[in-house]
N, C-alpha and C positions, 0 to 999 in steps of 0.2 A: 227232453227231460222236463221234467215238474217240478218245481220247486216251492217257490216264495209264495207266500199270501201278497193279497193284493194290498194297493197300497192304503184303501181307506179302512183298513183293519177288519176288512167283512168275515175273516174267516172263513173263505172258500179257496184254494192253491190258484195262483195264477199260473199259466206257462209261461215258461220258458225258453227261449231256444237259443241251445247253445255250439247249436253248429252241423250236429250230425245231420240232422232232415233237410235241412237248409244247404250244405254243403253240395251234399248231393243231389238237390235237387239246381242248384249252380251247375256242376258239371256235367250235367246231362244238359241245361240249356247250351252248355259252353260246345259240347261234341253236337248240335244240334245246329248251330250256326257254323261252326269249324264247315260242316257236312255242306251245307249251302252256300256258303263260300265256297267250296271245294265245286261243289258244281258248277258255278256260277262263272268260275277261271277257269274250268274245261269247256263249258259251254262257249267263252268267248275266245280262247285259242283255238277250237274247229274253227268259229265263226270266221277268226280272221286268217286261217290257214285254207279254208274257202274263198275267201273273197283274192287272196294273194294267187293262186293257184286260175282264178277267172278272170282275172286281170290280166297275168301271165300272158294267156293264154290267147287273148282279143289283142294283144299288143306284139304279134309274131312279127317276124319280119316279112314283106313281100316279096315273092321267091320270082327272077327274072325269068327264071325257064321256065315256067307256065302260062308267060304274059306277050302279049307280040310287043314288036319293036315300037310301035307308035304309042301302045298304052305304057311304057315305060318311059320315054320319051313326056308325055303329055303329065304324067305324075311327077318327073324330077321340073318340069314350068310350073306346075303350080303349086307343086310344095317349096320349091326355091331347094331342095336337098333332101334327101332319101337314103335313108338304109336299105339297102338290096341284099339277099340272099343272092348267090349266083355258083353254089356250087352246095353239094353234101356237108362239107366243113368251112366253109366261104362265105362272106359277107365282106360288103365294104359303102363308102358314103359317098353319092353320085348329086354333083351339085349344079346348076345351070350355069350354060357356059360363058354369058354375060351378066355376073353378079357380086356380092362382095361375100358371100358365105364360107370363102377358102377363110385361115389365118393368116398373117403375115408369118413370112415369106410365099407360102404357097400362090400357088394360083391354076386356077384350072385348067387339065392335059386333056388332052384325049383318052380315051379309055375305048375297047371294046366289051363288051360282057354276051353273056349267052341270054338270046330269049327262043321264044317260041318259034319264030321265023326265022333263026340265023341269029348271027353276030351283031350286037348292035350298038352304034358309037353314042359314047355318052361321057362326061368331063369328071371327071374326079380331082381334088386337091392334093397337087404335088409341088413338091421344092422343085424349082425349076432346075436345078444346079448347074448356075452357072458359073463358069471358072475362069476370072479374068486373071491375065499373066499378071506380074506384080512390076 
């Protein structure tokens, strides 16, 4: 809108603005940033439902029955304890048989598990349960 003369009394109309051009042109920057923000938190939710999914995925567990008895063996010495696959629905934590990686009480039993060659002995952390008469 138009209004007021200026102020050194030239008699020429000054504008005005009282909101309409100005308003709207606010809320078009406002839907304009809304919009790229908007991308911006979809773009970084893929990014990071990507990177969780690759992660995932590099961190399986190593499955005993595709591995022979010695390279399972030789990974539970040098990693001091291991998560094993060892079945479809199975897994469990196979620890060396002279070490401190059980908790207390436990301590390391024998175990067998499935590999590539046969059955193969390896320690897992168990309550010993012992039961002394009272």
């Amino acid at each position: 809108m138009i209004g007021v003369l200026c102020d050194s009394g030239c008699g020429h109309p000054a504008p005005i603005w009282t909101g309409g051009l100005r308003n709207r042109v606010n809320q078009r920057d406002a839907a304009q940033r809304d919009a790229a923000m908007s991308a911006r938190v979809s773009t970084l939710l893929m990014t990071m439902g990507i990177v969780l999914a690759t992660t995932g995925l590099a961190a399986a567990r190593p499955d005993s029955r595709s591995m022979s008895c010695a390279e399972i063996q030789s990974m539970i010495q040098s990693r001091r304890a291991v998560v094993l696959t060892t079945g479809p629905n199975t897994y469990d934590r196979y620890v060396r048989q002279f070490g401190n990686e059980c908790d207390w009480p436990d301590i390391p039993m024998s175990a067998y598990i499935p590999s590539r060659d046969g059955d193969c002995p390896v320690h897992r952390c168990q309550d010993p349960g012992l039961d002394f008469p009272e």
